[in-house]
C-alpha positions as CSV (number, residue, x, y, z in Angstrom):
1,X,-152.3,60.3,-69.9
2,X,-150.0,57.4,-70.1
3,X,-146.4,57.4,-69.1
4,X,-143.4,56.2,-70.3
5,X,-140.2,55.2,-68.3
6,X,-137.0,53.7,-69.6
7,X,-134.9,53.9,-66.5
8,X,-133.0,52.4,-65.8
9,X,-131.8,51.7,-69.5
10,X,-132.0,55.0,-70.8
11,X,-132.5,58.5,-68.7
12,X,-135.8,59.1,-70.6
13,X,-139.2,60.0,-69.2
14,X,-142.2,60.7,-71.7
15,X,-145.9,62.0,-71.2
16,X,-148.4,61.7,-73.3
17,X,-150.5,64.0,-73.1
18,X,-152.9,63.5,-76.3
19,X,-152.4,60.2,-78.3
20,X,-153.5,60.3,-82.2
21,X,-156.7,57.8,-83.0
22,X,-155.1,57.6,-86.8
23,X,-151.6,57.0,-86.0
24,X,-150.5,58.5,-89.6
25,X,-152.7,61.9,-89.3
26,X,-154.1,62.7,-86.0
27,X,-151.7,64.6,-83.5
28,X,-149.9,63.4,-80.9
29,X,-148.6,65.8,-78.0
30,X,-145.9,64.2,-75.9
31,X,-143.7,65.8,-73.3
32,X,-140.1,63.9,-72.5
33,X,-137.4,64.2,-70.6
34,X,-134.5,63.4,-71.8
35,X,-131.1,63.0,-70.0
36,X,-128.1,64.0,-70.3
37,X,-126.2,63.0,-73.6
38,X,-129.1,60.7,-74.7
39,X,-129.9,60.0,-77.6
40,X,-133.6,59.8,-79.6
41,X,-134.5,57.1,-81.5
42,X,-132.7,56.3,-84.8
43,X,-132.8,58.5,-88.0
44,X,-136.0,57.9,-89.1
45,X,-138.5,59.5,-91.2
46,X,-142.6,59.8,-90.7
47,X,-144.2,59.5,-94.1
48,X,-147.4,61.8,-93.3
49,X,-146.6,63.8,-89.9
50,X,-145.5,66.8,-89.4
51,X,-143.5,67.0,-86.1
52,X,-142.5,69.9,-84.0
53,X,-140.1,69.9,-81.1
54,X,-140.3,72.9,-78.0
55,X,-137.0,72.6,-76.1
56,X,-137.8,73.6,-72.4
57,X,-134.6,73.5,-71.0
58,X,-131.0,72.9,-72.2
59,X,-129.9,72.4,-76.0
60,X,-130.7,69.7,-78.3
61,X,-129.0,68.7,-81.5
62,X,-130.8,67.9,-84.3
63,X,-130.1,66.1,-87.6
64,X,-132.2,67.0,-90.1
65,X,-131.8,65.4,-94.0
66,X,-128.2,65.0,-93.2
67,X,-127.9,68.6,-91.9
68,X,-126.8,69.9,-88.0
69,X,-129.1,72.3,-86.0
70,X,-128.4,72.9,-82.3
71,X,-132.3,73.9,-81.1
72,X,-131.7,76.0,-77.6
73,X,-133.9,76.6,-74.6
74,X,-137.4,78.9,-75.7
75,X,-136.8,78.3,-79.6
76,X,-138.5,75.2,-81.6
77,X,-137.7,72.9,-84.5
78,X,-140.3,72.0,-87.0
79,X,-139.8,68.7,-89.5
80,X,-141.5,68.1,-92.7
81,X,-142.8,64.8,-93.7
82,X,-140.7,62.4,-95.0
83,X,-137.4,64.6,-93.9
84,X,-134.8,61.8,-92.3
85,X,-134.4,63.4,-88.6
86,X,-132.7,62.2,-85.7
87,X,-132.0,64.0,-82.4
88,X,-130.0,64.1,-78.8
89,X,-129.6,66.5,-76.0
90,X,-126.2,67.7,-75.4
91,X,-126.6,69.4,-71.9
């Protein structure tokens, strides 16, 4: 497992628990703590991968294809490839 810390920059902690040997197909499971009010990367898009987001604790806002979703504690997001998605926690 590797992990990655951006602190003091940004109140971000990630875990990755399973890294993909074809970046573009294989999974990837990560598990990342994100602070307060911070922000994921960019809107971006991932030609190929299918992603899907658990939020453990808290509420997270999505942007989805231009489109709000607030994703609460317990319920999870799924996002198609090629779907423009962005995301930060607002708790």
């Amino acid at each position: 497992m590797d992990t990655l810390d951006f602190e003091p920059i940004m109140k971000t902690k990630a875990i990755v628990v399973q890294s993909a040997v074809d970046k573009r197909r294989g999974p990837v499971i990560r598990f990342a703590e994100i602070g307060p009010r911070e922000a994921g990367p960019p809107t971006h898009i991932h030609p190929s991968q299918h992603e899907t987001y658990d939020v453990l604790e808290g509420e997270a806002e999505f942007v989805l294809d231009g489109k709000t979703r607030i994703v609460k504690q317990g319920e999870k997001i799924k996002i198609p490839p090629g779907t423009p998605h962005t995301f930060v926690n607002i708790t």
